[in-house]
C-alpha positions in Angstrom: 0.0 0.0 0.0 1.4 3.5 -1.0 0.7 7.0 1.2 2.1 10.4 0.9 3.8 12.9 3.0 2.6 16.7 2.3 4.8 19.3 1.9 3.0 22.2 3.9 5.9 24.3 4.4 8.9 23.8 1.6 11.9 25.3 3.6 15.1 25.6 2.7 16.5 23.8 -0.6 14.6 20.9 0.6 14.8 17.7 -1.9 14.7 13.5 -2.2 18.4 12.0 -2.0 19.7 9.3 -2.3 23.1 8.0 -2.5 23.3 9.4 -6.1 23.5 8.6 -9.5 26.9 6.2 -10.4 28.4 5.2 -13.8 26.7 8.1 -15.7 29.6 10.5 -15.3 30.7 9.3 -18.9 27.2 10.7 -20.0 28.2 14.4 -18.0 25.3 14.0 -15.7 26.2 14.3 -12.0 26.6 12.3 -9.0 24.2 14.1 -6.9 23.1 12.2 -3.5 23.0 13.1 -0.3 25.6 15.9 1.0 26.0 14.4 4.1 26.2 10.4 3.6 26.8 9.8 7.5 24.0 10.9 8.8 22.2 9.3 5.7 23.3 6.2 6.4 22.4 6.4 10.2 19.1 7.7 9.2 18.1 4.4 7.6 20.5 2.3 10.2 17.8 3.7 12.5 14.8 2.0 10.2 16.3 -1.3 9.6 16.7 0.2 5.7 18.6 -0.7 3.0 21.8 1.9 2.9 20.4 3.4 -0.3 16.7 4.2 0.5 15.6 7.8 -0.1 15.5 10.5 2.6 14.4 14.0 2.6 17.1 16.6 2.8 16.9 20.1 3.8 19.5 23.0 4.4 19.3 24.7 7.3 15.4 25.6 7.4 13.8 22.6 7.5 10.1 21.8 6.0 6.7 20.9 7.7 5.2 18.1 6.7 1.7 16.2 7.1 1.4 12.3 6.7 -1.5 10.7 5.0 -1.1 7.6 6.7 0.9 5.9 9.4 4.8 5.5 9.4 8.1 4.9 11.1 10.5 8.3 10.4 13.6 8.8 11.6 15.6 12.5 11.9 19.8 12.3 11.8 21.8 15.8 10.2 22.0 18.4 11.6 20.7 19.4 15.0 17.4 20.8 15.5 14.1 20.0 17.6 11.1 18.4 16.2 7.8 18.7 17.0 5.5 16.0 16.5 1.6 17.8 16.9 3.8 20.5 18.5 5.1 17.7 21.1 8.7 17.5 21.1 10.7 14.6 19.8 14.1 13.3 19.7 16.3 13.4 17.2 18.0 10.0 16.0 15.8 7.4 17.2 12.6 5.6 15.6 9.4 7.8 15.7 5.9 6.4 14.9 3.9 8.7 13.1 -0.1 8.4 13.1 -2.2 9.6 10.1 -2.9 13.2 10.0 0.2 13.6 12.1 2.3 16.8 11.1 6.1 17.1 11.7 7.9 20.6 12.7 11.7 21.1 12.7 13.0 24.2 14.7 15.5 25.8 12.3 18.7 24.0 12.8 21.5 25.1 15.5 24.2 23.2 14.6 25.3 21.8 11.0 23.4 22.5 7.9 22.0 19.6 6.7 19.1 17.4 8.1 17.3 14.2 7.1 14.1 12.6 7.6 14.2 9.0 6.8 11.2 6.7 6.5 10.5 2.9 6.7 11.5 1.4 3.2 12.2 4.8 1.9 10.4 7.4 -0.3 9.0 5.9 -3.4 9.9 9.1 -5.7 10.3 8.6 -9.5 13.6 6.7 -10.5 16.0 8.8 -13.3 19.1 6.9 -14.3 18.9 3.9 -11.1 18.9 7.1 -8.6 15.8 9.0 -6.7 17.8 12.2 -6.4 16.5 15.2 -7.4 18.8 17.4 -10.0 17.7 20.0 -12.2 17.0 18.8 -16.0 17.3 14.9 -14.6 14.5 14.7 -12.5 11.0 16.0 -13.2 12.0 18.9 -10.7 14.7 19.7 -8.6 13.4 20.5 -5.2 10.4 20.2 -2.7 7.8 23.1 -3.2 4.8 23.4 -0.9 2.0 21.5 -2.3 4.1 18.6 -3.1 3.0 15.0 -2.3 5.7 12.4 -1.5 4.6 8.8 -1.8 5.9 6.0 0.7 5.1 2.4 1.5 2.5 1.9 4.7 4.7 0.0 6.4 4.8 1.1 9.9 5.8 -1.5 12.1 8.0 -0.1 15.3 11.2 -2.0 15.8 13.4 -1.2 18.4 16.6 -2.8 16.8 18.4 0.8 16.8 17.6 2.6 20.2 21.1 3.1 21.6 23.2 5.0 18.9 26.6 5.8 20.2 27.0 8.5 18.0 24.9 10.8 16.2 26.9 14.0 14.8 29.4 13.0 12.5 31.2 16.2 11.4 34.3 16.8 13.0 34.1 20.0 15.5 38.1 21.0 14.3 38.9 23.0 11.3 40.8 20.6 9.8 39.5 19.1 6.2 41.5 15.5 5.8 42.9 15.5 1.9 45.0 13.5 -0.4 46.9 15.5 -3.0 45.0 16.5 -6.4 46.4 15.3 -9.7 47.7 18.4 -10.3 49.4 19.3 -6.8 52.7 18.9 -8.4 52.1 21.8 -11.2 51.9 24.8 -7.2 54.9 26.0 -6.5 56.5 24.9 -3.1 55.5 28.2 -2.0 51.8 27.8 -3.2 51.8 24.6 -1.6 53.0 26.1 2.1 50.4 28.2 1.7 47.6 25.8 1.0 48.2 23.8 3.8 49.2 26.6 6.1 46.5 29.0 5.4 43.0 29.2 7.2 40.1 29.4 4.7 36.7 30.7 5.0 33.7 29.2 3.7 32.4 31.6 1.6 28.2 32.8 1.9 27.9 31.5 -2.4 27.8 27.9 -1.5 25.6 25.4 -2.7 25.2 22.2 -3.5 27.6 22.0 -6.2 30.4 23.5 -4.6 31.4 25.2 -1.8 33.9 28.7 -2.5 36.4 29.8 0.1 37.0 33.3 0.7 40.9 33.4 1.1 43.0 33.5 -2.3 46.4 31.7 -3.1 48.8 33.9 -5.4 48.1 31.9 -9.0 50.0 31.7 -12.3 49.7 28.7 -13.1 48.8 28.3 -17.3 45.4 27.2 -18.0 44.4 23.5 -18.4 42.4 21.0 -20.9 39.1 20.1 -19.2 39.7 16.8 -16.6 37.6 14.6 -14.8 36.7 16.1 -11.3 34.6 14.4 -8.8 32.9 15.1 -5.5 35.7 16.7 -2.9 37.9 18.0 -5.5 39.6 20.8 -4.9 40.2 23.2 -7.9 42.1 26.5 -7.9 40.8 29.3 -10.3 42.8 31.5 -12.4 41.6 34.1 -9.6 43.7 32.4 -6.7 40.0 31.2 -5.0 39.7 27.7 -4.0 37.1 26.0 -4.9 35.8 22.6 -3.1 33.4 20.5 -5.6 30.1 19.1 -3.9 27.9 16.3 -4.8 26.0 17.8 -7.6 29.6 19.0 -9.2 29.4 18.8 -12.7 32.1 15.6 -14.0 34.5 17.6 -16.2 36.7 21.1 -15.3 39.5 23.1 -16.7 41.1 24.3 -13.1 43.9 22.1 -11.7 42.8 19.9 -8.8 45.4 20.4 -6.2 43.6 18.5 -3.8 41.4 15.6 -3.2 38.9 15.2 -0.1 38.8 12.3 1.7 35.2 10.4 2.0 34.8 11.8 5.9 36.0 15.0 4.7 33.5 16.1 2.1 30.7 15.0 4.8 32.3 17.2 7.4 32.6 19.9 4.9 28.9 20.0 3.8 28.2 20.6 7.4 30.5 23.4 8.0 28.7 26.6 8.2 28.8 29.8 5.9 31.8 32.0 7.7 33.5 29.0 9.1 37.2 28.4 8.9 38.8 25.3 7.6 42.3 23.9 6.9 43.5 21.5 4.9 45.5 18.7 6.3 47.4 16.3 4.2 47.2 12.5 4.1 49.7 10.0 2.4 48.2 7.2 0.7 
């Protein structure tokens, strides 16, 4: 049997996620996926769900929504209070919803991405093996008030996951764990002190595809042919800024990619709020 969740309130950049779209790079169409795929993960660890089940994201202002029928959510990402019928939840444990029920996230006081994860996932149209939303791959590319969300009625509680040891993932440091880019050789030793001396900003024109820092590197280096770039590279513009590729990165790019992100590190990243300060710390294979 299929339901629906309502969106009665859109928030934030609020959209279906999964882990993304793989083996479609070839094609130019992005990875997308969740930004943060720890808490992702937990969020259907919680549920006894498959790893890859779809979640709703949201960035920093989360949604309200209004079930149609009953369900088993969980909430993992970044921290904020729900309210269930304005009575407040927890955060990272099963809830059982009832039909009617509507769900209220305070704005979010730590991180900058959240999840809401249901039993078996949500049943969202599949583009290219994948549920996540991207603009010109899916029908549209985020949740607008109005929109109806179909899951499976499936809500039998299970308390399989009620002690999670840990629940916020980022790290709290400014350090970003990185491997060095394919073209880290082609900085000068000088450019190279300074990119892993240096504290960066994370600049207020982030979004889902990358994430700018503020700071710039001195830069004169000759321009490139276009390379493949993935999720957590690092490029540095003709300008001197840095630029750190995100999930919905686009798969080619004509910047060198001095570094690399490690796995953790682009999670921790996506979490890091606008104005923060990062540095880059390197890691031999």
């Amino acid at each position: 049997m299929i339901s629906s969740i309502e969106i009665i309130s859109s928030g934030l950049y609020t959209t279906i996620q999964d882990s993304g779209r793989l083996g479609f790079s070839k094609f130019g169409v992005p990875r997308s996926g969740v930004m943060d795929r720890q808490s992702f993960f937990l969020a259907n660890a919680i549920l006894n769900n498959d790893n890859n089940c779809a979640v709703i994201e949201w960035t920093m202002i989360p949604p309200i929504l209004k079930f149609h029928s009953d369900a088993i959510i969980s909430i993992t990402g970044a921290v904020c209070v729900p309210f269930l019928n304005n009575e407040k939840k927890k955060m990272n444990s099963q809830l059982f919803i009832k039909k009617g029920d509507v769900l209220k996230l305070k704005h979010a006081v730590k991180g900058v991405y959240g999840f809401v994860g249901i039993r078996s996932g949500f049943q969202s149209e599949v583009v290219l093996k994948s549920r996540s939303q991207y603009k010109m791959i899916t029908t549209s590319s985020i949740l607008q008030k109005g929109d109806i969300v179909p899951y499976k009625v499936n809500a039998i509680f299970s308390t399989s996951y009620t002690a999670i040891n840990q629940t916020v993932f980022w790290d709290k440091s400014n350090e970003i764990i990185a491997f060095e880019g394919p073209d880290f050789d082609l900085l000068s030793e000088t450019q190279k002190y300074d990119l892993l001396d240096m504290d960066f900003t994370i600049s207020r024109d982030r979004n889902r595809m990358a994430i700018p820092l503020d700071e710039l590197l001195k830069n004169d280096l000759e321009s490139m042919l276009t390379s493949p770039v993935l999720p957590g590279t690092v490029q540095l513009t003709p300008s001197g800024r840095l630029i750190i590729l995100m999930r919905d990165c686009q798969t080619t790019g004509g910047y060198p990619r001095v570094l690399q992100l490690t796995k953790d590190a682009i999670n921790n990243i996506a979490q890091k709020r606008t104005g923060g300060q990062i540095r880059f710390e390197l890691k031999t294979i």
